[in-house]
N, C-alpha and C positions, 0 to 999 in steps of 0.2 A: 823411271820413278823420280828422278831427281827433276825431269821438267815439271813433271807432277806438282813438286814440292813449290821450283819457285813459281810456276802459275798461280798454286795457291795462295802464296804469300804476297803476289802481285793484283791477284784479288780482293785479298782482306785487306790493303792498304788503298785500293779504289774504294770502300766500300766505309772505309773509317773516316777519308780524309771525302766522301759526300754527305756521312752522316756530319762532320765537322763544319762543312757549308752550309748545309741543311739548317742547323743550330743557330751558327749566325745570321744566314738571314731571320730564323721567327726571333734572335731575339731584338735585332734591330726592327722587324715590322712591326713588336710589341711597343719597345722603346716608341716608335712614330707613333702609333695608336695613343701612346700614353699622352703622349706631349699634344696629338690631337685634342682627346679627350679634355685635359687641363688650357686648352687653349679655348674651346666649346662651351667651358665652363665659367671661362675666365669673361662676362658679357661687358667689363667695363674698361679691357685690356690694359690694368693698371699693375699687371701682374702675377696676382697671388687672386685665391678664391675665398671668397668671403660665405659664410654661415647662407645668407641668402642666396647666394650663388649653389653654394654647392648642392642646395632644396631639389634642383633641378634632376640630380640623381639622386635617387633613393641609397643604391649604395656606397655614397662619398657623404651624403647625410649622416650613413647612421654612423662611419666611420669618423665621423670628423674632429670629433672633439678630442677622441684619441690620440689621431693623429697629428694634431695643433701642437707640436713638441714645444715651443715656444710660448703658446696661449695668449698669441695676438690677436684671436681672431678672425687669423686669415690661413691660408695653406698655400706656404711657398712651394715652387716646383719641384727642392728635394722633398717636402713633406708630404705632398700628393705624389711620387713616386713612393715615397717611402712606404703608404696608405695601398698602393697598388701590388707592391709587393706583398707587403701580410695579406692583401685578399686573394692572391695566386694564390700564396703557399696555405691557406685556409683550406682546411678538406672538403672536399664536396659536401659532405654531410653536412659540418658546422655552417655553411653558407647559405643552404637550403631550410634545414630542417629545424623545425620551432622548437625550444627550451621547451626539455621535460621534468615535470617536477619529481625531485627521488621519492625512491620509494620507498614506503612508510617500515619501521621495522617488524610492527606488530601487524604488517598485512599478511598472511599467508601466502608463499610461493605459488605460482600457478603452474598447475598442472594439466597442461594440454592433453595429456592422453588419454584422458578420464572422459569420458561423453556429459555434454551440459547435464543435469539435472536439471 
C-alpha cells in the first residue's frame, strides 16, 4: 500500500511539474507571436505602430485608441502588449458577437413555449 502511495505522489508531481512546462513554453510562444506581430506591423521599423500602421489589422484597429495610454499616436511595445492582453482576457463572446441593443421595458417577454400565432 505504501508503494502505492509514493507511486502516486511520484506521479502527480511528473504530471504538475509537465503541465508547468507545458505553460511556459505557450507562454513564451505567445510572448514571440506577440513581438512577431508588432514587428509585422511596425512597416517603417521606427518602433511603435502608428494609427496607419495598425489599419492593417482590424483588430489592433479597433483597439488602438484605447490602448494609446499615452495618446501619442503611436503604440509602444508595452502598449501593444498591453492591447494583447485585454484581447486574450476578452470572452469569446465579447470578441465575436455584435452589440445588442437592450431591451425595451415595455416589450413583452417572449414566450417560447406558446406556438407562433
Amino acid at each position: 500500500m505504501r508503494k502505492m502511495v509514493v507511486l502516486g505522489m511520484g506521479a502527480a508531481a511528473l504530471l504538475a511539474t509537465a503541465a508547468f512546462a507545458q505553460d511556459e513554453d505557450n507562454t513564451r510562444l505567445a510572448a514571440a507571436e506577440k513581438s512577431a506581430a508588432f514587428t509585422k506591423l511596425d512597416t517603417d521599423a521606427d518602433g511603435r505602430v502608428s494609427a496607419i500602421e495598425a489599419a492593417a489589422d482590424s483588430k489592433v484597429a479597433q483597439g488602438f485608441t484605447a490602448a494609446d495610454a499615452d495618446k501619442d499616436g503611436y503604440l509602444s511595445k508595452a502598449e501593444f502588449a498591453q492591447l494583447g492582453k485585454s484581447m486574450d482576457h476578452a470572452a469569446p463572446d465579447d470578441r465575436t458577437a455584435p452589440p445588442t441593443a437592450p431591451r425595451s421595458e415595455s416589450s413583452p417577454p417572449s414566450d417560447y413555449s406558446a406556438p407562433p400565432k
